[in-house]
RODO-2510 file (C-alpha; in nm, 4 decimals, decimal comma):
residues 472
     n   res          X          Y          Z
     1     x     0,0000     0,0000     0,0000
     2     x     0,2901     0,2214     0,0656
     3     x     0,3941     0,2164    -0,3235
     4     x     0,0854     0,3259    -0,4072
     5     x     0,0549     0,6730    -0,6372
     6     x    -0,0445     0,9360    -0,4506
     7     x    -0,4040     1,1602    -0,4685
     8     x    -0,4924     1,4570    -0,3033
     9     x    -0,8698     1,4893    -0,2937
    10     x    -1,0178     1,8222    -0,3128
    11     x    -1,3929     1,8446    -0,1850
    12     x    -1,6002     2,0346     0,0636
    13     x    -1,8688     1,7438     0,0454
    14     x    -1,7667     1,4571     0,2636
    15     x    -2,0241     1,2016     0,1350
    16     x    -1,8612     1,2172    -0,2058
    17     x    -1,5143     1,2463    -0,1193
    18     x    -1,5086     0,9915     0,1060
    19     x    -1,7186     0,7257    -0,1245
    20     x    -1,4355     0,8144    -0,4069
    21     x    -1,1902     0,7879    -0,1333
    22     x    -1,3440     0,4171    -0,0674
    23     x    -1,3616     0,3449    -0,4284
    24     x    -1,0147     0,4418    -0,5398
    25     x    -0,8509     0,2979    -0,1622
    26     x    -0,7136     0,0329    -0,4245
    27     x    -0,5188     0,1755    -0,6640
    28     x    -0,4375     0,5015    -0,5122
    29     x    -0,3502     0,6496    -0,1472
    30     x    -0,6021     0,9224    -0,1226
    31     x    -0,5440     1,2310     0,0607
    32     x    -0,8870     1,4007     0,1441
    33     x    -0,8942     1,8002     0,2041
    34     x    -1,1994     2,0541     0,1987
    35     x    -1,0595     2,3945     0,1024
    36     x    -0,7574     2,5544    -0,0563
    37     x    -0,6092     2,6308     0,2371
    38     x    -0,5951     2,3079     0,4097
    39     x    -0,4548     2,1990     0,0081
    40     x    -0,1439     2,4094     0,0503
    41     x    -0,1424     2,3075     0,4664
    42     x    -0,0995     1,9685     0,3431
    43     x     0,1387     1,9926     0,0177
    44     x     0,3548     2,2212     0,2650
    45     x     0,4390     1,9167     0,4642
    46     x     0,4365     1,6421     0,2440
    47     x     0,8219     1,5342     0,2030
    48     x     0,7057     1,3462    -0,1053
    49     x     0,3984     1,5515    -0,3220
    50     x     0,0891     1,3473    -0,4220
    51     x     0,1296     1,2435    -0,8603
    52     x    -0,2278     1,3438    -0,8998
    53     x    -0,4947     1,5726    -0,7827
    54     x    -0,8803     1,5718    -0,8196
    55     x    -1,0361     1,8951    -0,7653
    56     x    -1,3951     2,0354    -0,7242
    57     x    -1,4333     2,4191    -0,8810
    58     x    -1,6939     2,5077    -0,6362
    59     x    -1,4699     2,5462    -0,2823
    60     x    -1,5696     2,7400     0,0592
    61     x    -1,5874     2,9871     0,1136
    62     x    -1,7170     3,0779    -0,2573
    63     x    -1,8933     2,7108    -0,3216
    64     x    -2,1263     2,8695    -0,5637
    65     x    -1,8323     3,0131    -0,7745
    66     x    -1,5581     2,8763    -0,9426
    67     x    -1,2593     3,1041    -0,8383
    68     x    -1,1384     2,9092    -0,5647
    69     x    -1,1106     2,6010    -0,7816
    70     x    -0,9119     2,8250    -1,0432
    71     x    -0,6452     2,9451    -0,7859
    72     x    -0,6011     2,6196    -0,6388
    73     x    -0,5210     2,4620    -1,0018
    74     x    -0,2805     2,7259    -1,0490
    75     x    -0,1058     2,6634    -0,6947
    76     x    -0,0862     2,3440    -0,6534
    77     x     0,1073     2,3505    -1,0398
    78     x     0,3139     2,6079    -0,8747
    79     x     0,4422     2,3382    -0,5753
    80     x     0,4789     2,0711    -0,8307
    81     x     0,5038     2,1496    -1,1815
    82     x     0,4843     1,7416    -1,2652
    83     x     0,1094     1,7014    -1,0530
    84     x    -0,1644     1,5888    -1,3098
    85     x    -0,4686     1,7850    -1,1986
    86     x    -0,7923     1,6663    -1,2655
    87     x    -1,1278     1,8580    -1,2387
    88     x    -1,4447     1,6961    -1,1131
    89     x    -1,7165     1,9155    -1,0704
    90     x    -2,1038     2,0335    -1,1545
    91     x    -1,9561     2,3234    -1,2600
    92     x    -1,8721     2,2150    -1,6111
    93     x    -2,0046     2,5498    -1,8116
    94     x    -1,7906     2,5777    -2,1747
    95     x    -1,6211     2,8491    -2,0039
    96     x    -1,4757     2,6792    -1,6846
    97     x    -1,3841     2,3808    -1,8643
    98     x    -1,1637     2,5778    -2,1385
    99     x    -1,0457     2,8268    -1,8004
   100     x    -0,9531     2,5176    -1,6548
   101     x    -0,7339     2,3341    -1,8880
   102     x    -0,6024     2,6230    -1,9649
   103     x    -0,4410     2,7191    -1,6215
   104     x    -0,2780     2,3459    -1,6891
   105     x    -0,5769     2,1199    -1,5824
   106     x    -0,5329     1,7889    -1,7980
   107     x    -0,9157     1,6987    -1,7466
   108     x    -1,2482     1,7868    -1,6414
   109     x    -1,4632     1,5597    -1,5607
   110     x    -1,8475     1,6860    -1,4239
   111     x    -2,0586     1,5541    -1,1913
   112     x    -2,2235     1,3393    -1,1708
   113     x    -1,9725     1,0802    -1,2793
   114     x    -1,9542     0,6825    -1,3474
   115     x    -1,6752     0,5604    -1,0651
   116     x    -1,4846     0,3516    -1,3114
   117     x    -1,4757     0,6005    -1,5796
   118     x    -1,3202     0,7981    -1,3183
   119     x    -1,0308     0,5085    -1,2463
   120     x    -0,9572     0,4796    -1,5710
   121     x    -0,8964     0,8440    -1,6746
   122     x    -0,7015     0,8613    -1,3230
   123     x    -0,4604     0,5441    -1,4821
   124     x    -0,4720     0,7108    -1,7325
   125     x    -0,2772     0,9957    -1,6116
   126     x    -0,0516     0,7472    -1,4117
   127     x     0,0544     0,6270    -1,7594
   128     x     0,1723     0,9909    -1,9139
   129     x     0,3097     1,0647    -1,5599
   130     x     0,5618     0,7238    -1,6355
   131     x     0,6319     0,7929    -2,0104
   132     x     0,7254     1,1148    -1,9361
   133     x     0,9615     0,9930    -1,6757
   134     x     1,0845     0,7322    -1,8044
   135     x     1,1437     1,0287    -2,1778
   136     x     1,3596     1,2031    -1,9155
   137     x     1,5951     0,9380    -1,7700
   138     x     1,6228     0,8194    -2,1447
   139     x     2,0594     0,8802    -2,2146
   140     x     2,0590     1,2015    -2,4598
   141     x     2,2231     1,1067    -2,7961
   142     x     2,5326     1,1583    -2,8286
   143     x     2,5439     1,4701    -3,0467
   144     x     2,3463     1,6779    -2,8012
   145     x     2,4790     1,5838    -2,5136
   146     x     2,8362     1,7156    -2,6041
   147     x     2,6619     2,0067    -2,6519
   148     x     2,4068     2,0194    -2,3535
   149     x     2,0840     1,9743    -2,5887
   150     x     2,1943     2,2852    -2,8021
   151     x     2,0565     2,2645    -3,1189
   152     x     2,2272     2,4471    -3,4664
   153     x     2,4938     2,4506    -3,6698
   154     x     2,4628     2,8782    -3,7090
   155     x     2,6731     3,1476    -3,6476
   156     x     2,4841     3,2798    -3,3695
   157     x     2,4897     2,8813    -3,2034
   158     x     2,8533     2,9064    -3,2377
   159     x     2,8993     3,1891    -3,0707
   160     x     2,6535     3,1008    -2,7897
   161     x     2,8325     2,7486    -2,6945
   162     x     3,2005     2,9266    -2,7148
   163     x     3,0553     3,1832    -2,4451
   164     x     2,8719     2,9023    -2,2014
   165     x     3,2487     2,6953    -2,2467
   166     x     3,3967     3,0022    -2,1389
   167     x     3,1817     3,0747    -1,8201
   168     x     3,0764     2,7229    -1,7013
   169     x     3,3943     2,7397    -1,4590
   170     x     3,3335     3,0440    -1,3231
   171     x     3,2827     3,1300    -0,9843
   172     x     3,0725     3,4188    -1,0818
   173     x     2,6774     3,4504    -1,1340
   174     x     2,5419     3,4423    -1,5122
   175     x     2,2644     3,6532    -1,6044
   176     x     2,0934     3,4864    -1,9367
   177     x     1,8786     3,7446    -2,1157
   178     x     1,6815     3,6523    -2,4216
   179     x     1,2794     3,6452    -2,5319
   180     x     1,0704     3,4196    -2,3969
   181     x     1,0908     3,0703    -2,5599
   182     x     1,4526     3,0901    -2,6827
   183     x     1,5758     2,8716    -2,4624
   184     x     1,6953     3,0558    -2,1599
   185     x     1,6708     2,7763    -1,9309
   186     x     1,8119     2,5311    -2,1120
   187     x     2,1218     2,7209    -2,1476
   188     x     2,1164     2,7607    -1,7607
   189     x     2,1476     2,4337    -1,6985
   190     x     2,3592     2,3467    -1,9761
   191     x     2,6625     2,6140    -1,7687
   192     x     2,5718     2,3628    -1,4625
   193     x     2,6313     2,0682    -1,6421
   194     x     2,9711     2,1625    -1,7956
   195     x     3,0931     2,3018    -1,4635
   196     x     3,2763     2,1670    -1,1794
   197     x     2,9599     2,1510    -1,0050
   198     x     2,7651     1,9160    -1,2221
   199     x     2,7519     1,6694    -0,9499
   200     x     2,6042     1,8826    -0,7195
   201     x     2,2620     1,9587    -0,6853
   202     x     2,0936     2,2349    -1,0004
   203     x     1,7660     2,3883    -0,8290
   204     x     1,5537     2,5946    -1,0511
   205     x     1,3534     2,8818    -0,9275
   206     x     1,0649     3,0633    -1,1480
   207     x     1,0440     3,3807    -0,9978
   208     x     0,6889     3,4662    -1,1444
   209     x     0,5041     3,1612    -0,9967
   210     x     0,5288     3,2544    -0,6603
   211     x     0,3557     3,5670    -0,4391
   212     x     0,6347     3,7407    -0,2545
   213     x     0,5673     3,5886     0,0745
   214     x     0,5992     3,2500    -0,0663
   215     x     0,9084     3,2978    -0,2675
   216     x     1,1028     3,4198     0,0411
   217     x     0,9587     3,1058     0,1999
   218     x     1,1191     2,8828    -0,0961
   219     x     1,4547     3,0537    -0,1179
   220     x     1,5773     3,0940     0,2343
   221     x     1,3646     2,8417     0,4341
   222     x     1,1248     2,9283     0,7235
   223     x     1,1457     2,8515     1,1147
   224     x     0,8170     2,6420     1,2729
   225     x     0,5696     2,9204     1,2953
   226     x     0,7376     3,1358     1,1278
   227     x     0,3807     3,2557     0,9460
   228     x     0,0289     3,0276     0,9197
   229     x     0,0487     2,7312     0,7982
   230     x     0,4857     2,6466     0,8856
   231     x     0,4296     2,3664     1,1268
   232     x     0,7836     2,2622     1,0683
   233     x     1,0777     2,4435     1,0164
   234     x     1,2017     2,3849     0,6180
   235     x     1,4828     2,4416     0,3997
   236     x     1,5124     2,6976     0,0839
   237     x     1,6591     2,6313    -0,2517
   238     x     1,9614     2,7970    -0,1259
   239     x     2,0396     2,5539     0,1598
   240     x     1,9270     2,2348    -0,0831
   241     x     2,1716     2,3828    -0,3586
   242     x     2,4819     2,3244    -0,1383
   243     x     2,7412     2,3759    -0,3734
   244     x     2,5357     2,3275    -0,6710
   245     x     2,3909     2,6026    -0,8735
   246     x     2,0499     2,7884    -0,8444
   247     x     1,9023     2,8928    -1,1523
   248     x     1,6751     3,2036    -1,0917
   249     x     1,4024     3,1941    -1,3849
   250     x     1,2824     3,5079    -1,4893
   251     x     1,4778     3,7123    -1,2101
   252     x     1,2599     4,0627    -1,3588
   253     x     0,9574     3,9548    -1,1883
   254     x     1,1237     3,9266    -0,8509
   255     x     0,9616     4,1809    -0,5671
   256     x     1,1790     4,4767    -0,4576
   257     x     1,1729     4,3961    -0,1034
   258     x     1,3747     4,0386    -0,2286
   259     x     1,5863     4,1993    -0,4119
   260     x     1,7954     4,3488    -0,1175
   261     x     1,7954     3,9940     0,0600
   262     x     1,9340     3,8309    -0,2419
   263     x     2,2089     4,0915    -0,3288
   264     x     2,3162     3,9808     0,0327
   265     x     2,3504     3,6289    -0,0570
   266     x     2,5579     3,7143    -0,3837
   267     x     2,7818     3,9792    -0,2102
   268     x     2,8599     3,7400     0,1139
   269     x     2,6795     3,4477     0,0768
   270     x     2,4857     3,5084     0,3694
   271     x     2,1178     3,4461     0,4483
   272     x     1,8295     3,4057     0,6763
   273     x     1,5743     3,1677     0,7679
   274     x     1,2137     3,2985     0,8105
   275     x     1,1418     3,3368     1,1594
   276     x     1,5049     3,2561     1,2807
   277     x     1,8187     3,5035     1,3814
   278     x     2,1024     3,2228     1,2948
   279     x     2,3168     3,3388     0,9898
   280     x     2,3292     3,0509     0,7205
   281     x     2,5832     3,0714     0,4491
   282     x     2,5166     3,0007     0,0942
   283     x     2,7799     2,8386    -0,1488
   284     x     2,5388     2,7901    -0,4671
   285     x     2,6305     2,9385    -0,7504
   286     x     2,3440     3,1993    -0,8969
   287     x     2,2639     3,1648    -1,2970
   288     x     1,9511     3,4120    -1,3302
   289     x     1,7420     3,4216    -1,6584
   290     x     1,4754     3,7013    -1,8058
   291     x     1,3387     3,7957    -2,0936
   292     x     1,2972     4,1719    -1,9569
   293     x     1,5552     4,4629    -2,0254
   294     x     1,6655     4,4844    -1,6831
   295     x     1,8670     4,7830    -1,8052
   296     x     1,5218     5,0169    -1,8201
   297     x     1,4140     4,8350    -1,5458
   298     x     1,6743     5,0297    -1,3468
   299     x     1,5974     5,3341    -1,5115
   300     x     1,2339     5,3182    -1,4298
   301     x     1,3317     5,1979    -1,0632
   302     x     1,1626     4,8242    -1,1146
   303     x     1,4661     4,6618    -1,0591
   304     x     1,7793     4,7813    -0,8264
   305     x     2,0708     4,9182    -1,0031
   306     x     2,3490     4,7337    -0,7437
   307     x     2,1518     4,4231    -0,7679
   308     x     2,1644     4,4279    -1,1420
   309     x     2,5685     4,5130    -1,1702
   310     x     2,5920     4,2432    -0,9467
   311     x     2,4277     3,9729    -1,1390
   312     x     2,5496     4,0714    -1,4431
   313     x     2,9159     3,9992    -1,4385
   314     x     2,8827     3,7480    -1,6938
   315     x     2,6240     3,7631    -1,9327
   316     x     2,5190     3,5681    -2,2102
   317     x     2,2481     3,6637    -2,4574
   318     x     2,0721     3,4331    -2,6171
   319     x     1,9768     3,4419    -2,9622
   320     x     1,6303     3,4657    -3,1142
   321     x     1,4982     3,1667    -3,3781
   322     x     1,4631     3,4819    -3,6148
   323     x     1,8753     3,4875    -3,5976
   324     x     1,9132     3,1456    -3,6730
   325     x     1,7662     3,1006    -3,9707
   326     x     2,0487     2,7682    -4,0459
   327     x     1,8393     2,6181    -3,7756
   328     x     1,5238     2,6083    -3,8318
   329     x     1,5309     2,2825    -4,0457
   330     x     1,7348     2,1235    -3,7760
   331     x     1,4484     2,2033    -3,4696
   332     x     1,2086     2,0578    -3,7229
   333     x     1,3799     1,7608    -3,7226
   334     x     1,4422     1,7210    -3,3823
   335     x     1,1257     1,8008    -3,2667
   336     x     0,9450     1,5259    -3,5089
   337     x     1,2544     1,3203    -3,4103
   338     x     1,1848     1,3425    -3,0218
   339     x     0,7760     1,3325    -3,0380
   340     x     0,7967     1,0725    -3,3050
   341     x     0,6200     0,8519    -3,0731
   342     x     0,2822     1,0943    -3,0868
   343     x     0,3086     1,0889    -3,4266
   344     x     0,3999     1,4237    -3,5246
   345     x     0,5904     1,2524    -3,8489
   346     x     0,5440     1,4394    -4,1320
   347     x     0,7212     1,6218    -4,4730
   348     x     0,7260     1,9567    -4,6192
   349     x     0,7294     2,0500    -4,9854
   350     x     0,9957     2,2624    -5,1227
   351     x     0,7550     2,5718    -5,1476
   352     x     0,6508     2,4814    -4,7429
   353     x     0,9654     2,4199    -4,6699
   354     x     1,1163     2,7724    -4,8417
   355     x     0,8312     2,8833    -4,6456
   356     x     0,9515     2,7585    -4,2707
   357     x     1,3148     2,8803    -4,3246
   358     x     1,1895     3,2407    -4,4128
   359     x     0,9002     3,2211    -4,1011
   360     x     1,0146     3,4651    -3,7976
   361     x     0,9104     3,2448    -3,5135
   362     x     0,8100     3,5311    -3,2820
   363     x     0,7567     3,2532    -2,9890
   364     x     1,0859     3,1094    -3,0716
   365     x     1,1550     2,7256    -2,9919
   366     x     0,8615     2,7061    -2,7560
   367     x     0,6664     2,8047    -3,0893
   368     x     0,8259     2,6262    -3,3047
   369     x     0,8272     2,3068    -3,1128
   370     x     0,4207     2,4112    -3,0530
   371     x     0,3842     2,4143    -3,4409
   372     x     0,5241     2,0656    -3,4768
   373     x     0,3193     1,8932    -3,2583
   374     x     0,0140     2,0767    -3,3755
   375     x     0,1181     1,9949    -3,7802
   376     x     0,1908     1,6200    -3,6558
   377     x    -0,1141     1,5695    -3,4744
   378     x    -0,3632     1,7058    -3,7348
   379     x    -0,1781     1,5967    -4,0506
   380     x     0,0336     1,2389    -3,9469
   381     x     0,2193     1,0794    -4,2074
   382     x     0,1534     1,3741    -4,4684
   383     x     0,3061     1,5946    -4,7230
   384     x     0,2293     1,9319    -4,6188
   385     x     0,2255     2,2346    -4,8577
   386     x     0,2754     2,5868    -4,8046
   387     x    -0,1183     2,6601    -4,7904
   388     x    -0,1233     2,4116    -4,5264
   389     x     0,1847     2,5509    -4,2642
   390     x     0,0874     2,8740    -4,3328
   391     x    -0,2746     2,8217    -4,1665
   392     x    -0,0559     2,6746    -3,8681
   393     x     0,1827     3,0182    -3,8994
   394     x     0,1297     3,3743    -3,7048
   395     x     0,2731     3,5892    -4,0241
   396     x    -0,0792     3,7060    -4,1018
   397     x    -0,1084     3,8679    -3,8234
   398     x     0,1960     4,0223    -3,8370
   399     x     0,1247     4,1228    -4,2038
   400     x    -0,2272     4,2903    -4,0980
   401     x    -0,0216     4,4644    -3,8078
   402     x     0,2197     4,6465    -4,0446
   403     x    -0,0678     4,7203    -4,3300
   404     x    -0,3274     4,8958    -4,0498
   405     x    -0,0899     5,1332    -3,8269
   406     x     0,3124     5,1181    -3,9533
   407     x     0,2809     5,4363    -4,0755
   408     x     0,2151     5,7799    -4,0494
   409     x     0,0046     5,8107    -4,3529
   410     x    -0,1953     5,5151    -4,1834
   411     x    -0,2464     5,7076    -3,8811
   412     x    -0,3569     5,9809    -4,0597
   413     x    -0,6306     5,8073    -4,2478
   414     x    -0,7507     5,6246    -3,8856
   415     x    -0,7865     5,9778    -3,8035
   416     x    -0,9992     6,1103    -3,9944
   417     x    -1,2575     5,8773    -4,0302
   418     x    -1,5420     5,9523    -3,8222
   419     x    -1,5950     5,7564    -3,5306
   420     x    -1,2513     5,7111    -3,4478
   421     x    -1,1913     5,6045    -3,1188
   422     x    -0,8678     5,5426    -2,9478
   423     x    -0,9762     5,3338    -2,6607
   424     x    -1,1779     5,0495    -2,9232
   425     x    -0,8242     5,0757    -3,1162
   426     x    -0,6152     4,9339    -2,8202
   427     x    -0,8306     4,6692    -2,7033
   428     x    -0,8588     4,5747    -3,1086
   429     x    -0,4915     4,4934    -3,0351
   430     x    -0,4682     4,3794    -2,6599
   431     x    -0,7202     4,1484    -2,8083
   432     x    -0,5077     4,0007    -3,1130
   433     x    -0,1902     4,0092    -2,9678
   434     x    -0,3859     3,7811    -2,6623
   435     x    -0,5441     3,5788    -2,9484
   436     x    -0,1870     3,5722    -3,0901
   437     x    -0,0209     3,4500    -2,7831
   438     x    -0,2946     3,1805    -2,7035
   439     x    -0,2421     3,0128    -3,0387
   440     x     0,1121     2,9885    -2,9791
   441     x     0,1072     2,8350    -2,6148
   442     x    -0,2177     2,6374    -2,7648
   443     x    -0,4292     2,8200    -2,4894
   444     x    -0,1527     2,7548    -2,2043
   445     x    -0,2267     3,0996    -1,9942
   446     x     0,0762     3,0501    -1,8404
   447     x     0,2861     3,0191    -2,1397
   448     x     0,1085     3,3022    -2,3206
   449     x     0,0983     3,5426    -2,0459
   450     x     0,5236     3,5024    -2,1122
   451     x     0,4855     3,5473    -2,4534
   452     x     0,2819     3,8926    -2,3457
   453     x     0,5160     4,0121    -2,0595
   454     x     0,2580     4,0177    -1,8187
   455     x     0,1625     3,8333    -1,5274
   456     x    -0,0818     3,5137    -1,5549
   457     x    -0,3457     3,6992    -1,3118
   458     x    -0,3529     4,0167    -1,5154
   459     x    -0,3537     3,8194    -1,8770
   460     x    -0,7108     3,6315    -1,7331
   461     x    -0,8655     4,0191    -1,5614
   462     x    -0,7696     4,0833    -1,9307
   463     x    -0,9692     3,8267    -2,0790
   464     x    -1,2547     3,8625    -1,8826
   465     x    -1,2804     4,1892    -1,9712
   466     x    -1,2630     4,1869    -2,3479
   467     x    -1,5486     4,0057    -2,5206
   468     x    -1,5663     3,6557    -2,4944
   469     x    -1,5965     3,5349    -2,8529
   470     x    -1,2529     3,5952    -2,9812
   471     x    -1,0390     3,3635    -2,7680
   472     x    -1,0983     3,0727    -2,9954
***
């Protein structure tokens, strides 16, 4: 019973969680809670987090509402990236389902539902949960692992594995910059790997997942009762590093207030526990990653100046896709190559082809990588012409951009016409750059609120706001 895959049970109705509790006592070991809070109470102490959760939308103290169900999708994803959420619940509008799945839900099933249909989507996540392990132990071949998973033969690829060779050994921190889905954290782990710490522990930190209370919490550890809900005393990612390296994912987004704290830690090495007065010393080495110019940031005050000169000693910037034009034939490849079991297998023409080299991939990899499993999965096993990849492409978009407003003449003309108003003009484009960005991260909110440089909160108040219809 002990091996069993773990379930954390989300319901404020104790006949039905405990008869699904009684039902699924056989295959899984079932961990029953009634609100979000007493969620996060128990993830907080688990030393070993549950594979799968089943969660009910409608939670106290808003059981009429959805809201709660939404946050708690989006935190529990936050303590364990890996957790296959599944949503059970009578709230199963159009609406809430899409909201759902796309804050990283990988089901909804309503109420009502038939017990062993239930089982058997649960196994069913059990059995992506293994093949995706079992994807990651898998030994890289051995082209990319000489070169950390780095992918390209151009100029710019060159140039960017000469500079990680040249700072792996360092002692210094790394700030990566580059847009989002070029590959920023790849590259981070890739300067752990070929250092002299590659047998020590490589934590990685996203900076935007967490509130700021939280994020304090995960970085330097917290006392017992050091705030609600720390009925032991815990560890941070700096401790757990050791001498390993701690990669700090989108640094930008990190609070103000932090920021002083963790200049500390890379000027000394010294650092706090929540709640406690003991000094701890930190021996990680810091590799930080954004895809904001923390430059203005300083100028504007976001982000502090001695904080910045500090983590910048070595920098590496990473390429865009639209750079590496050489490449773009070679991603193909790899990603049909490396999803080939999903059966994303297919062929370009010459003119489709000609077509994908000149493409400017404005999500970069992620995009790319999106494209090819979106191709594979609605056209297996075909020969794809340029008609075809360019209904999969953004460019028209980007076409219609530059033909309404790129120039002054344009501008003019908007003008003039009566019934010009400035305010339906911007939320014509919030609302196709959002459209845009949805496509890309195939309605991941979290991916395309990256792609948009805002935060995942603000990209769904955004949503809401603008009319429904056009987020399909």
């Amino acid at each position: 019973m002990a091996n069993l895959p773990g379930l954390l049970l989300v319901d404020d109705d104790s006949l039905i969680s405990e008869s699904f509790a009684f039902v699924l006592k056989d295959s899984f070991s079932v961990n029953i809670v009634a609100t979000r809070d007493e969620a996060k109470r128990f993830l907080y102490k688990q030393p070993i987090l549950p594979n799968l959760a089943l969660v009910d939308l409608g939670l106290p103290p808003s059981p009429h509402s959805p809201e709660e169900g939404f946050t708690l999708i989006s935190e529990l994803l936050t303590f364990n990236p890996s957790i296959k959420i599944l949503v059970l619940s009578g709230q199963d509008t159009q609406e809430n389902v899409r909201h759902a799945l796309t804050l990283g839900a990988v089901d909804f099933i309503p109420k009502p539902c038939d017990m062993e249909l239930l089982k058997t989507r649960l196994k069913h996540q059990l059995m992506i949960l293994d093949a995706e392990r079992q994807q990651h132990e898998q030994p890289p071949q051995e082209t990319e692992q000489k070169e950390c998973g780095q992918i390209g033969q151009s100029l710019a690829m060159e140039t960017l594995r000469a500079r990680i060779q040249q700072f792996a050994n360092s002692p210094f921190s790394v700030l990566i910059e580059g847009e989002s889905g070029s590959g920023k954290e790849l590259i981070a782990q890739c300067l752990h790997t070929k250092s002299g710490r590659a047998k020590s522990p490589c934590l990685i930190v996203n900076c935007a997942a967490f509130t700021s209370e939280l994020l304090e919490a995960q970085l330097f550890g917290h006392a017992k009762g050091a705030f609600t809900g720390a009925n032991t005393a815990r560890s941070g990612f700096f401790e757990e590093a050791t001498a390993g390296s701690l990669i700090l994912d989108e640094i930008g987004e990190m609070p103000l207030q932090l920021q002083s704290k963790l200049l500390r830690v890379l000027e000394n090495g010294e650092y706090y526990r929540l709640g406690e007065t003991k000094v701890r010393q930190s021996q990680a080495r810091i590799i930080a990653s954004t895809n904001r110019d923390l430059r203005k940031e300083v100028m504007t005050k976001q982000f502090r100046g001695d904080l910045y000169h500090r983590l910048s000693v070595l920098t590496i910037q990473v390429p865009p896709l639209s750079e590496r034009d050489e490449d773009k034939l070679l991603l193909l490849k790899h990603f049909q190559n490396f999803y080939a079991e999903m059966g994303t297998l297919f062929q370009l023409d010459e003119e489709a082809e000609e077509c994908w080299k000149n493409y400017h991939f404005p999500g970069n990899i992620r995009e790319l990588r999106n494209i090819v499993i979106r191709i594979g999965a609605k056209y297996p096993n075909q020969l794809i012409n340029k008609t075809l990849l360019e209904g999969e492409l953004e460019s028209h978009l980007t076409h219609q951009a530059s033909d309404d407003l790129d120039s002054d003449v344009a501008i003019t003309r908007h003008l003039n016409k009566n019934g010009f108003s400035l305010d339906e003009i911007l939320l014509d484009w919030e609302r196709r750059y959002i459209n845009a960005a949805l496509k890309i991260s195939q309605d991941n909110l979290s991916q395309a609120a990256r792609l948009l440089g805002v935060n995942r909160t603000t990209l769904y108040s955004k949503m809401q706001r603008l009319s429904k219809g056009n987020f399909s």
